[in-house]
C-alpha positions as CSV (number, residue, x, y, z in Angstrom):
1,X,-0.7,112.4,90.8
2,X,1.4,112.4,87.4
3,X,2.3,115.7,86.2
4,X,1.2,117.2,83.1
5,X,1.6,119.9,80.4
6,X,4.4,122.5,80.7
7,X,5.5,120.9,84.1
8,X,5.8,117.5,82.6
9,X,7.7,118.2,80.0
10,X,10.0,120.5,81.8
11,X,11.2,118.1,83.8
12,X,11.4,115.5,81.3
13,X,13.7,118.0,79.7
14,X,15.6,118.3,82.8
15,X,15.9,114.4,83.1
16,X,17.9,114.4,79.3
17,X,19.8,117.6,79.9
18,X,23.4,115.4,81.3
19,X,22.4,113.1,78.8
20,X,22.2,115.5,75.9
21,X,25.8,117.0,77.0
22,X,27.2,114.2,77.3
23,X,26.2,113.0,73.8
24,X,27.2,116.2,72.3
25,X,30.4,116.2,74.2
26,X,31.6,113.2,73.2
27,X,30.6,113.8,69.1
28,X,32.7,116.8,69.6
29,X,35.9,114.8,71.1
30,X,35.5,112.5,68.6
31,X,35.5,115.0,65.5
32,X,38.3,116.6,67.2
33,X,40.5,113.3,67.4
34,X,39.8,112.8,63.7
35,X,40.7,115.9,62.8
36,X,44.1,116.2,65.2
37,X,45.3,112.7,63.3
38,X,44.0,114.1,59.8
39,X,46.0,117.8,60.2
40,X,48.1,118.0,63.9
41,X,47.2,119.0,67.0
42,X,48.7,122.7,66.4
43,X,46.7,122.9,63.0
44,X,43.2,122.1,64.2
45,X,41.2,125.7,65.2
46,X,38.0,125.4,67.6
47,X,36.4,126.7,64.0
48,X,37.4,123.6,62.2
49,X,35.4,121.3,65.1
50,X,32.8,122.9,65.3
51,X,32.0,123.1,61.6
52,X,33.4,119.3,61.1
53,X,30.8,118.2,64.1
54,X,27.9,120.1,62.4
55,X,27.5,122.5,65.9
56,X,27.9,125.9,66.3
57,X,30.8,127.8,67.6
58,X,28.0,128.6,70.5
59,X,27.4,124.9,71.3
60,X,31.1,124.0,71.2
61,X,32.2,127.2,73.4
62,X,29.6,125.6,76.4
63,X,30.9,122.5,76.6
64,X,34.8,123.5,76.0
65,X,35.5,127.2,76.6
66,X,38.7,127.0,75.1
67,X,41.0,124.8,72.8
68,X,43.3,124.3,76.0
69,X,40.1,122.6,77.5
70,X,39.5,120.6,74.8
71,X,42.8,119.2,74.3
72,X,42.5,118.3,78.1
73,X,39.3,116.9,77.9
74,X,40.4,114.6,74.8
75,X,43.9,113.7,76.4
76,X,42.0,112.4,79.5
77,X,39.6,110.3,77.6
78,X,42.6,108.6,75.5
79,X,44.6,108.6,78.7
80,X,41.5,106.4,80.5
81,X,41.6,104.4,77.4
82,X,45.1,103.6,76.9
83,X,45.3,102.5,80.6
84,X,42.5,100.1,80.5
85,X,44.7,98.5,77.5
86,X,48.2,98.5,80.0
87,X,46.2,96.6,82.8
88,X,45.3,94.1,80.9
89,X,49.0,93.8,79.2
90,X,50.2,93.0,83.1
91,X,51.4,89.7,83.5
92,X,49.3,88.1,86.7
93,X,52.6,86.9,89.3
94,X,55.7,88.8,87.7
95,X,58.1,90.5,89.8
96,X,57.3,94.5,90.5
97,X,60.1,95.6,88.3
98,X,58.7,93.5,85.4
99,X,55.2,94.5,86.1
100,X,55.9,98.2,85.5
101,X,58.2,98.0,82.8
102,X,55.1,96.1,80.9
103,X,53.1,98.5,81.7
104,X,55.1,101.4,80.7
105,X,56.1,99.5,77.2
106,X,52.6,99.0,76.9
107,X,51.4,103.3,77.2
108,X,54.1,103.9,75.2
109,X,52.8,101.4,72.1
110,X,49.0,102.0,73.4
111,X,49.9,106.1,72.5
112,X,51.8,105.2,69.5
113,X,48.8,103.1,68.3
114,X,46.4,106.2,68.6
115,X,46.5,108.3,65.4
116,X,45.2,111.5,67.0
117,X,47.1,111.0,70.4
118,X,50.2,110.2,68.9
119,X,50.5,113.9,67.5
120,X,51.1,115.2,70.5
121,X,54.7,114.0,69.8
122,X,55.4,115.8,66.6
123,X,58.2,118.3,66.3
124,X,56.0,121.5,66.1
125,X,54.2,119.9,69.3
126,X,57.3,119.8,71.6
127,X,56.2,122.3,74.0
128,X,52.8,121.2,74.2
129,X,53.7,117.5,75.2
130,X,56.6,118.3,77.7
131,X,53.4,120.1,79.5
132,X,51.1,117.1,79.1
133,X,51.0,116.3,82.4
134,X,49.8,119.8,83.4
135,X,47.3,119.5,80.6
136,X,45.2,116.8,81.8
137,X,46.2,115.6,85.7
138,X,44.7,112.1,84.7
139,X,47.5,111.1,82.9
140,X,49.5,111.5,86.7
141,X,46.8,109.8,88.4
142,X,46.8,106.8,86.2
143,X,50.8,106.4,86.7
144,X,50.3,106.8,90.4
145,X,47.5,104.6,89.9
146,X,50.4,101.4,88.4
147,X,53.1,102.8,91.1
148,X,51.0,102.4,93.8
149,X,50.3,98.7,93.2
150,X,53.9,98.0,92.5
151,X,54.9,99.6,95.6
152,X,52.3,100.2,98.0
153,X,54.2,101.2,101.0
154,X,55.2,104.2,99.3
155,X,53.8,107.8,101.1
156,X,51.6,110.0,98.6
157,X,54.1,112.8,98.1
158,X,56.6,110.1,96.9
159,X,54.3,108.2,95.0
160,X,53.2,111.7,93.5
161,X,56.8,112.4,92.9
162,X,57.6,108.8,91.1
163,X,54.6,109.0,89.1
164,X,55.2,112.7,87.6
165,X,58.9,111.5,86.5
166,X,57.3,108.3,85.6
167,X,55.4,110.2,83.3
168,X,58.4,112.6,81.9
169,X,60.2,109.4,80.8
170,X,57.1,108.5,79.0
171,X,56.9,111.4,77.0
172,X,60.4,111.6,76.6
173,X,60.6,108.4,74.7
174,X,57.5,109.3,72.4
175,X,59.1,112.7,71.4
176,X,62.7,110.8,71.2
177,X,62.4,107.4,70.4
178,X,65.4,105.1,70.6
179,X,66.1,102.7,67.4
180,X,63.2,100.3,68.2
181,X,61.5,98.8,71.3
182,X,64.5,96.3,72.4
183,X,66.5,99.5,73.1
184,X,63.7,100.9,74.6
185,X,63.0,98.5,76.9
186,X,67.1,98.2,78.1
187,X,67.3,101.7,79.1
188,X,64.0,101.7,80.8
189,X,65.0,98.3,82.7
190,X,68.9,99.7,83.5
191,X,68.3,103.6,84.4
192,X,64.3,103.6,85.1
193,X,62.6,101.1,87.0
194,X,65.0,100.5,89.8
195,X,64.5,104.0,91.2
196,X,61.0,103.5,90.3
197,X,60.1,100.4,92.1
198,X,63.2,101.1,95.2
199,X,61.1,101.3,98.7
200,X,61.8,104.7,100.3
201,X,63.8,104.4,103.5
């Protein structure tokens, strides 16, 4: 027997609700990125979202109880994003050490490429990134994610190891850059990927 009245719509309510969030969520992120590439990461205040998405502080306090949640809930998403961009820059048959130097070329430019991402890697942002890691364990995930199909006999802890100084290189180059890519990709191919892809005795 179908359900009607208050009942009905209740739980037509209740079937939306994740949708709703979700929506909502992701308008926030969104205004957020804008306004991180428009101003800096360190300038934007949880004010400034909320009254650039049109939401109350209320709204945007119950879906991100802090800016430190935000920032890790928007450096996820572009984390997800940039890695979908690296697998497909693999090149299908290359040897392992060529594989993950792509792929790490690749983050680096995919990063680079994102306005709001990319200001992570300011000067006033210094602390922040060399803590990105820790902000958002996606970003360690995803490298362990490349490592472990480069080399697959390798235990968790050391793949968990590999990845998180994986990941420290990474940032290090997009605080630091070298003169251009060329140099970027000799120091990474001379000093980073044979530890990187070496089997563990």
């Amino acid at each position: 027997m179908p359900m009607t009245g208050t009942r009905a719509t209740e739980t037509r309510t209740d079937w939306l609700a994740d949708d709703r969030a979700q929506i909502a969520a992701t308008r926030i992120l969104d205004t957020a990125a804008e306004l991180f590439a428009a101003r800096g990461v360190g300038e934007v205040t949880m004010r400034d979202i909320a009254d650039a998405a049109g939401c109350s502080r209320a709204t945007l306090y119950r879906h991100f109880p802090g800016k430190q949640e935000l920032m890790a809930a928007y450096v996820e998403r572009a984390a997800r994003t940039v890695a979908r961009d690296v697998d497909s820059a693999i090149p299908d048959g290359a040897a392992p050490d060529e594989q993950l130097l792509t792929a790490t070329q690749a983050a680096i430019a995919g990063v680079r490429a994102n306005p709001a991402l990319s200001q992570w890697f300011t000067a006033d942002m210094a602390a922040t990134s060399g803590h990105l890691a820790q902000l958002s364990p996606a970003i360690d995930a995803v490298a362990a994610g490349f490592l472990r199909r480069i080399v697959p006999d390798t235990t968790n802890a050391d793949l968990a190891v590999r990845a998180g100084w994986l990941v420290r290189v990474i940032v290090s180059l997009l605080s630091t850059p070298e003169v251009d890519a060329a140099a970027e990709r000799e120091l990474l191919r001379r000093f980073v990927m044979p530890t990187l892809v070496t089997r563990a005795n």
